[in-house]
C-alpha positions in Angstrom: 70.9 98.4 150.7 73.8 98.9 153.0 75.0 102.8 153.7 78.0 103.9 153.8 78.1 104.3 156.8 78.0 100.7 157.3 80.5 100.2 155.1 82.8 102.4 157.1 82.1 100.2 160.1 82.6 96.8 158.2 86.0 98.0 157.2 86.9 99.2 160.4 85.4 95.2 162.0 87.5 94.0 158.8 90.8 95.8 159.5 90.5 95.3 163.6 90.2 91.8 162.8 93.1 91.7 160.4 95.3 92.9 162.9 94.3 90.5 165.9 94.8 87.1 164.1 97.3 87.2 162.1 97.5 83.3 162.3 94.4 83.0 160.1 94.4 86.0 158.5 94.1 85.8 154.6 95.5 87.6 151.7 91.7 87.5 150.2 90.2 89.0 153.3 90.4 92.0 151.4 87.6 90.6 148.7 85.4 90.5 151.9 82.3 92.3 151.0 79.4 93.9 153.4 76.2 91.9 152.5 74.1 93.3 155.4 74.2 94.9 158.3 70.6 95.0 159.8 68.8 94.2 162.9 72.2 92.9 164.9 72.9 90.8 161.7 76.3 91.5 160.2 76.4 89.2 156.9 79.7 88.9 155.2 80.6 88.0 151.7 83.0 85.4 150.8 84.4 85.1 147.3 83.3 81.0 147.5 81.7 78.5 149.4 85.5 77.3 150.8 86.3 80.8 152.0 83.0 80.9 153.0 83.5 77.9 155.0 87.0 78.9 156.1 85.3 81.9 157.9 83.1 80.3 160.3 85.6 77.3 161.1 88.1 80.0 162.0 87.0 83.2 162.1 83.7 83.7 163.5 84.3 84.2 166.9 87.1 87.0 166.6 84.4 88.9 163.8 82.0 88.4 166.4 84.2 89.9 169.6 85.2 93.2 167.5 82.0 93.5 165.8 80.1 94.0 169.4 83.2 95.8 170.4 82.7 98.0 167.8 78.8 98.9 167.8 77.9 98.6 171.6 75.3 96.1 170.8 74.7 92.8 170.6 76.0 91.2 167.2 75.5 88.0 165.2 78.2 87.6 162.4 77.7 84.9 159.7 79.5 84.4 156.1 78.0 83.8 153.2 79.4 83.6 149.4 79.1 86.6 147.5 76.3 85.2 145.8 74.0 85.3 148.3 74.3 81.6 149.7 75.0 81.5 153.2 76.8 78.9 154.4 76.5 78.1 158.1 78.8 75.4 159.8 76.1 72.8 161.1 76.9 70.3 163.7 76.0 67.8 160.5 78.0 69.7 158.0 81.3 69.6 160.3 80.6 65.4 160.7 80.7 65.5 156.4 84.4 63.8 155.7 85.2 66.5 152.6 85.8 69.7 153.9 88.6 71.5 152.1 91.2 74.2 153.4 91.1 77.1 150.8 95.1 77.8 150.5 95.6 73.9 150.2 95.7 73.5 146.3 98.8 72.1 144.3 99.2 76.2 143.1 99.7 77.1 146.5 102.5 74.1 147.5 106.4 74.9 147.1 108.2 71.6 145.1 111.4 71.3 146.4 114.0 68.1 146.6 112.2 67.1 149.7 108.5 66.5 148.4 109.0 66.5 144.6 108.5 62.7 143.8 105.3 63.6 146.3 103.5 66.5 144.3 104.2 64.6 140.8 102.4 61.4 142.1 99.5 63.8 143.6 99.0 65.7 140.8 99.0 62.3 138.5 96.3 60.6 141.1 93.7 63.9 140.8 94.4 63.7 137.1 93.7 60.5 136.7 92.3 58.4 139.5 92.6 55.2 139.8 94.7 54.3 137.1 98.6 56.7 137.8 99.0 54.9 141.1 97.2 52.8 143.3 97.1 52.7 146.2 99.2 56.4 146.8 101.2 55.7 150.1 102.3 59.0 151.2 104.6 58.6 154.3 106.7 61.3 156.9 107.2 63.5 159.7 104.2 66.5 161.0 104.6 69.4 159.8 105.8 69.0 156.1 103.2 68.9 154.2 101.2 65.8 153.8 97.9 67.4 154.4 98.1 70.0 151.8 98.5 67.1 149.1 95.4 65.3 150.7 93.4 69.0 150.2 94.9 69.6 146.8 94.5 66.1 145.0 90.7 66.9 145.9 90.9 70.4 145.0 92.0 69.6 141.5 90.0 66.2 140.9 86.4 68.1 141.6 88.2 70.4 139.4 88.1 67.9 136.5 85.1 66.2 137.1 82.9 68.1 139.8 80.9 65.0 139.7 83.7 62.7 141.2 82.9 61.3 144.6 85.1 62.0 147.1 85.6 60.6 151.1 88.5 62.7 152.9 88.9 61.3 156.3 91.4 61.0 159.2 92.0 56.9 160.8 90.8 58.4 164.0 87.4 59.4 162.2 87.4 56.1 159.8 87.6 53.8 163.1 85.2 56.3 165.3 82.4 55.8 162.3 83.1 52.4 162.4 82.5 51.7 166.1 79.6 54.1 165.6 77.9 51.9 163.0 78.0 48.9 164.7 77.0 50.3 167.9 74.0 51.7 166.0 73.3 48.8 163.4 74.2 51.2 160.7 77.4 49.1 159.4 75.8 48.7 155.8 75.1 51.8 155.1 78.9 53.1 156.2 80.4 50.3 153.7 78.3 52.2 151.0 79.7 55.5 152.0 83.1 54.5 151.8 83.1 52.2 149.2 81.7 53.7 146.4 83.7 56.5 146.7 85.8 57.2 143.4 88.5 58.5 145.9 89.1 57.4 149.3 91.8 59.1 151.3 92.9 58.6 155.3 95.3 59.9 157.2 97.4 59.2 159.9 96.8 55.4 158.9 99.5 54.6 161.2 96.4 54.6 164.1 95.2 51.6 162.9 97.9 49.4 164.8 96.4 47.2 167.5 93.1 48.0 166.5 91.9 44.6 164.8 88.3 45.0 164.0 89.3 48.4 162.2 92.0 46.8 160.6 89.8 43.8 159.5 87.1 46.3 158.1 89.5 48.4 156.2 91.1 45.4 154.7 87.7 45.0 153.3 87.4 48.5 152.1 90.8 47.9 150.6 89.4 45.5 148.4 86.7 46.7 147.4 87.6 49.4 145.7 90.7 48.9 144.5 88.9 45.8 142.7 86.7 48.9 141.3 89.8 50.4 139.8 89.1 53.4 142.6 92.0 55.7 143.9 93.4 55.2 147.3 95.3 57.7 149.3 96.8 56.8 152.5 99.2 58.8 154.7 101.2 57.9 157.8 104.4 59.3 159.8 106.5 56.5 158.3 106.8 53.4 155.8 104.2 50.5 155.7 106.5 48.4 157.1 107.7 50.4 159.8 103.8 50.6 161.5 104.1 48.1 164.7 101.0 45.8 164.9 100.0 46.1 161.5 98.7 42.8 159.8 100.8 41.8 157.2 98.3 41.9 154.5 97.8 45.4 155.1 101.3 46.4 154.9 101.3 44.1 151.4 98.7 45.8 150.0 100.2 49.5 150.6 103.2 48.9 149.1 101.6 47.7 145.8 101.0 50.9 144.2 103.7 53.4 144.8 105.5 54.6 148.5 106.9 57.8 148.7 108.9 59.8 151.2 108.0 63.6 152.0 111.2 65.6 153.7 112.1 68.1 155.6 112.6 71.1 153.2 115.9 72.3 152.3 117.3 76.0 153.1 116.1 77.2 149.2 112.6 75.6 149.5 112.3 77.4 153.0 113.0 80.7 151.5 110.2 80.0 149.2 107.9 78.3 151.7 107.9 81.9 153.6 107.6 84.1 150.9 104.7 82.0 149.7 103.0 81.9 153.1 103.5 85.5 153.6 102.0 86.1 150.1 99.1 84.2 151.0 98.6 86.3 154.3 98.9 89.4 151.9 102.3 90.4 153.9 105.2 92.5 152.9 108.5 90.9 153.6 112.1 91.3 151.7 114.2 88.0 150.6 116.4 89.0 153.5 113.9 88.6 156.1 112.7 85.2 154.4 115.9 84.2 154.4 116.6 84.4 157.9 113.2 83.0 158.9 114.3 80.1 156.8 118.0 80.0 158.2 116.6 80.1 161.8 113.5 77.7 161.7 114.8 74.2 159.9 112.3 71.3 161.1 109.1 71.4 159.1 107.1 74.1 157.8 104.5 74.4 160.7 107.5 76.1 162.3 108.0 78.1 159.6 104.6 79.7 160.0 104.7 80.3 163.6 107.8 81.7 162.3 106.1 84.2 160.3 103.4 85.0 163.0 105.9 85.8 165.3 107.4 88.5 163.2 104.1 90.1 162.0 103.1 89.9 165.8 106.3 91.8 166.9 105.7 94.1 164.5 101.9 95.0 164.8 103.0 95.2 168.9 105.5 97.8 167.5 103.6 100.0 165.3 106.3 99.4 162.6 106.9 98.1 159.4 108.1 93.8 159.2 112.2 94.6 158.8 115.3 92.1 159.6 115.5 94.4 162.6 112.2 93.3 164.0 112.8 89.3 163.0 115.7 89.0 164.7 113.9 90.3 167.7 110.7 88.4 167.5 113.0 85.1 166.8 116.4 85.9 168.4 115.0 83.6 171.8 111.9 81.9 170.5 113.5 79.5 167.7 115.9 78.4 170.2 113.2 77.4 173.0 111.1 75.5 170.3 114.0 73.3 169.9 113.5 71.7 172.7 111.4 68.6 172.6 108.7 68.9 174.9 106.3 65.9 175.8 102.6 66.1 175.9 102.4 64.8 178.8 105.1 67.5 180.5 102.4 70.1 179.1 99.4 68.2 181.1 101.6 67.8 184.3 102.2 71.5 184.6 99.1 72.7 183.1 97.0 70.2 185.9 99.7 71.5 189.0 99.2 75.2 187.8 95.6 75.4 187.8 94.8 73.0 190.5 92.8 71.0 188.4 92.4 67.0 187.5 94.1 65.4 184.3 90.6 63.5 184.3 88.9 66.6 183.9 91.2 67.8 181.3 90.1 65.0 179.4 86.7 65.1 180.0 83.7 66.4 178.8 83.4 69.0 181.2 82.9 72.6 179.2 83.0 74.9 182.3 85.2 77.9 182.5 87.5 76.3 185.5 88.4 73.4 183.1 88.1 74.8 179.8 91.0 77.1 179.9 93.6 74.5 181.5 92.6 72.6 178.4 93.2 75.2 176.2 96.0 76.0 177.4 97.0 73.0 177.3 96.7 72.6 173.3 97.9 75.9 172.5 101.2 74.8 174.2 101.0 71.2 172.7 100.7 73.3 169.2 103.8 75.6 169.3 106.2 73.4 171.6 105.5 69.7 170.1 105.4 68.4 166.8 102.1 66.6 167.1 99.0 67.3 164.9 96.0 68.7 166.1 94.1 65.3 165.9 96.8 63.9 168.6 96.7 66.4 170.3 93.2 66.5 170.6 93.3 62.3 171.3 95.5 63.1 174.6 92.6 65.7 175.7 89.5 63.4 175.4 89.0 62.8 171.9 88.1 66.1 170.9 88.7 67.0 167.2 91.2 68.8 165.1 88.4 72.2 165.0 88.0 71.8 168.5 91.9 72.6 169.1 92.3 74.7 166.1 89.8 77.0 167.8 91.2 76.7 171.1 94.8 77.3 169.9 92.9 80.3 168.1 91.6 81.5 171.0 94.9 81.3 173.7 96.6 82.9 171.2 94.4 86.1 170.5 94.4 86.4 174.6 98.4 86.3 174.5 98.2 89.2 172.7 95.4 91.1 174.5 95.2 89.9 177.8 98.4 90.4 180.4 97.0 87.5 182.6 96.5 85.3 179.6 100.4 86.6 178.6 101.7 85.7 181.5 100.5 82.3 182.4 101.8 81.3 178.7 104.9 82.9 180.0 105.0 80.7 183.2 104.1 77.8 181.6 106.8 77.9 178.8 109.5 78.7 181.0 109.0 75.9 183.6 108.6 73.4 180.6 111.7 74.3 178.8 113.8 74.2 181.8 112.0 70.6 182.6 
């Protein structure tokens, strides 16, 4: 039995947190419940196993921070659904291929001009897998959507049959299993995995150029089930036969079901694409806000969201309500840096001169604190000034995956906020690259 007391506290953890990460900050946050609050145990209630989920991938270290913050003392936060089951996030759960994002259904995705022949073939494939279109070639640039189809065609296909079989996984993490298996004498049992799936889906297929043995084995795959009558999904950052060092047979086979552009979204879809975001996030802005957000941010909807954070930042920092007043300053100067294009390996260069540090070690395994921020640094940077995905950007640091720089990009930016030194160094940084 919690007090109310506690309950106090949990709302004041819950609001504190709120306000410090807006960037992952959830409309449902408010269905958070207090579970327990015992023995340095804080154990929060999540309306579902995905939320649940969400939490600890994103969140756990920030309720943690504001939690001890707030009590004095030692705390351990950990999520559970509101049913009791806890759900912790394992080394071996975060290796499992499915692992859905909570906002990324088809109710949750603005249809514009720019995606709609995309979401109709989506939809069709969770409906019926297999048989609408196979294989489902999805193909353009970061930023615009691609992912949330992947997330949604599962969403809605356990939906209709909880017992389909699903295998979600980046190229990067189909060709790292592979190497593992041999490596390990395990290749039979990976086959199995992957081919008796009723869906498969990859993404960022295009990594599979100039990597023969991974091409060779997916061919295989390929096969396999489609022979089955099994749905295949495949996404890349252009057509079949634009990927250099693909082997003809491959490209063959991914045009025979149906290829299908994804675009940049148009002024009107923008609008909506912010008021649905800020929705989501449970904020309060007017169509003229949204519509300047959408008139100042055109590239891809990544943008758009930083976008929004930017705004909800400016006005948290101000103690004031989200008004046109307050977008124009929070986006008057930033839009027009993030135009610039900005290379990776600019960020690396001046990350590596301004801390005095190696790019080896950047890339490294190296966890101490004299190497860990550099590298966080650099993939916060990599994150709002390049168009690259968090898996590439997490291949130019040493392989590390798209959690490990979602976390780190989590982390940079809470300091911004917080932390003058932090503040300034992001300062530095963006200033010499821009003018690079």
């Amino acid at each position: 039995m919690v007090s109310r007391q506690d309950v106090n506290l949990f709302n004041d953890i819950l609001g504190k947190a709120k306000a410090a990460d807006p960037v992952n900050t959830r409309k449902w946050f408010d269905e958070l419940v207090l579970v327990e609050f015992d023995g340095g145990l804080l154990e929060i209630g999540a309306p579902d196993d995905a939320k649940a989920g969400y939490l600890n991938e994103n969140c756990e270290p920030l309720f943690t921070r504001i939690a001890q913050q707030a009590t004095g003392h030692l705390v351990t936060v950990r999520f559970s659904t509101q049913n009791g089951h806890r759900v912790e996030l394992r080394p071996e759960q975060a290796e499992q291929p499915l692992k859905l994002h909570p906002d990324y259904n088809f109710e949750n995705f603005v249809v514009g001009p720019g995606n709609r022949l995309c979401h109709a073939s989506c939809v069709a494939v969770s409906n019926s897998p297999g048989t609408a279109y196979n294989p489902l070639f999805l193909y353009g640039s970061v930023g615009l959507g691609k992912t949330h189809l992947l997330h949604a065609i599962c969403w809605e296909a356990r939906k209709n049959d909880p017992s389909v079989s699903i295998q979600m996984l980046s190229c990067e993490k189909f060709m790292n299993l592979f190497i593992r298996a041999i490596e390990v004498g395990s290749l039979d049992e990976f086959q199995t995995q992957l081919r008796s799936a009723d869906i498969l889906i990859i993404d960022d297929i295009q990594f599979l150029r100039e990597r023969e043995q991974s091409q060779e084995e997916f061919f295989h795959t390929f096969n396999a089930l489609y022979d089955k009558r099994k749905q295949i999904v495949l996404t890349a950052d252009c057509a079949p036969g634009e990927i250099k060092s693909l082997e003809e047979r491959l490209v063959s086979r991914f045009k025979w079901g149906l290829v299908a552009s994804i675009d940049a979204p148009s002024y009107e879809t923008r609008i909506a694409i912010v008021q649905k975001k800020a929705n989501l996030r449970g904020l309060d802005i007017t169509e003229e806000i949204a519509e300047y957000i959408a008139s100042r941010v055109q590239a891809n909807i990544r943008e758009l969201e930083g976008a929004l954070t930017s705004v909800y930042a400016m006005a948290k920092m101000l103690n004031e309500p989200i008004s046109i007043e307050i977008a124009k300053q929070a986006l008057g100067e930033r839009i027009t840096a993030a135009r610039k294009q900005v290379a990776i390996t600019d960020i690396i260069n001046a990350v590596t001169n301004y801390y005095n540090v190696r790019k080896a070690d950047l890339q490294s395994k190296k966890r101490s604190q004299s190497i860990a921020v550099p590298r966080q640094m650099c993939m916060y940077l990599a994150r709002t000034l390049t168009g690259l995905s968090l898996e590439e950007i997490g291949g130019h640091l040493g392989g590390r995956d798209h959690t490990t720089v979602m976390h780190a990009c989590s982390k940079i930016a809470e300091l911004e906020k917080g932390d003058e030194k932090t503040a300034s160094e992001v300062g530095e940084l963006t200033k010499a690259l821009n003018a690079v």
